[in-house]
Each structure stands twice: as C-alpha cells, then as structure tokens.
C-alpha positions in Angstrom: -2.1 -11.6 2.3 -5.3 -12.2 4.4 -3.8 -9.6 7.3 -3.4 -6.9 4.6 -6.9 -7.5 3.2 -8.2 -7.5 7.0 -6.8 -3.8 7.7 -7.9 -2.7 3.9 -11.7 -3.8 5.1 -11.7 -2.3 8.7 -9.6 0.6 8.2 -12.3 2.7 6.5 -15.1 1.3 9.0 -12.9 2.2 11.7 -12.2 6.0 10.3 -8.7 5.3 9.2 -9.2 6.1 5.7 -5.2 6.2 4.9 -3.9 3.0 6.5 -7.3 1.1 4.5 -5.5 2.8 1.0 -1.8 1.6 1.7 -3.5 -1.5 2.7 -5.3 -1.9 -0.2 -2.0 -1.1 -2.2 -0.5 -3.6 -0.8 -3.1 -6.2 -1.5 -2.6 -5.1 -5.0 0.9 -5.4 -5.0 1.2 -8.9 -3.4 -1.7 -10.1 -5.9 -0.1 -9.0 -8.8 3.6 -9.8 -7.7 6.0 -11.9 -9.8 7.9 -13.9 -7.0 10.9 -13.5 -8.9 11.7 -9.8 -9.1 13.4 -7.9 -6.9 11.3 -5.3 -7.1 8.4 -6.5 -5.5 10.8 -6.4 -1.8 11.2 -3.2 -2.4 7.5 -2.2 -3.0 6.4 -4.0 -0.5 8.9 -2.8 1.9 8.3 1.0 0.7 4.5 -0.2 1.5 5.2 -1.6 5.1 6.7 1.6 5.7 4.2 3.7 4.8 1.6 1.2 7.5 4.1 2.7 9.9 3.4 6.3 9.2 0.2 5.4 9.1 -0.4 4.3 12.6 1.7 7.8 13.6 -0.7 10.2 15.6 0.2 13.0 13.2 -0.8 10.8 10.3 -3.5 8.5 12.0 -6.5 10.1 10.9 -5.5 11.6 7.3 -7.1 10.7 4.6 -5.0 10.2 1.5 -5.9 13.1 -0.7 -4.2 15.2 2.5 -0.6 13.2 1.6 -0.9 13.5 -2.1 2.8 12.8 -2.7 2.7 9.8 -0.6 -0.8 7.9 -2.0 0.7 9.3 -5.7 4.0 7.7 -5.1 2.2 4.6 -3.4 0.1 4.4 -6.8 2.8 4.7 -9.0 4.6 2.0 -7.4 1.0 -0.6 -7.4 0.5 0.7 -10.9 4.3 -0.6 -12.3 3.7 -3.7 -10.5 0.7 -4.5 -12.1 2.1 -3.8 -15.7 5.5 -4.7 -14.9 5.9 -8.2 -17.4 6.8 -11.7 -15.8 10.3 -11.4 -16.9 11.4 -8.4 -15.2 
C-alpha cells in the first residue's frame, strides 16, 4: 500500500499526471477492499495493468481526461469497490 501511495504523491510532482490517478485508484481500491472477495484480484490486477500502460512512452505523459475510457472505466471499478457490501 505505501508503494502505491508513494507513486500517487510524486507522480503529479514529477509531470506524470496519469500514472498519479491509477495510483491513487489503487490506493482507493486496496483501502476499501474486503479481503474476501474475489473481485478485489481482479480490480487490482485491471489497476496493475493499467501502471503498465502508464509507464508506456505513448502513454507516459497523458493526463487522464486524454484516456477518458480508461480513467472512466478505472473509476467505475474504485467506485463498486467502495460501495460493494462486506459480503459480496
């Protein structure tokens, strides 16, 4: 969790504007998580992935309103974590 928040806090300073918002996702995601669902792997996974693009030079310095489906879809998914109940 502390890596995640690390590249959240730098990744704006340092101009990558995209990487800080997946970051931040993730944060989200892992702070939110119910350790039981199978879910979370996936989200998190899906959010690991999208780090990778991230660090792609094509991608590298986007910002995410230029990959609206992406930071939409990486929303989505932080947002259903959130509200998702213990139980699922």
């Amino acid at each position: 969790m502390s890596h995640c928040g690390q590249l959240r806090d730098i990744g704006t300073t340092m101009g990558y504007t995209l990487l800080s918002f997946i970051a931040g996702n993730l944060c989200e995601i892992l702070e939110n998580a119910n350790t039981d669902a199978k879910s979370n792997i996936e989200s998190i996974i899906c959010h690991l992935d999208a780090l990778l693009l991230a660090r792609q030079p094509q991608y590298r310095d986007m910002r995410p309103e230029q990959l609206p489906e992406l930071t939409g879809g990486l929303r989505r998914v932080a947002e259903f974590i959130r509200l998702a109940p213990d139980d699922v």
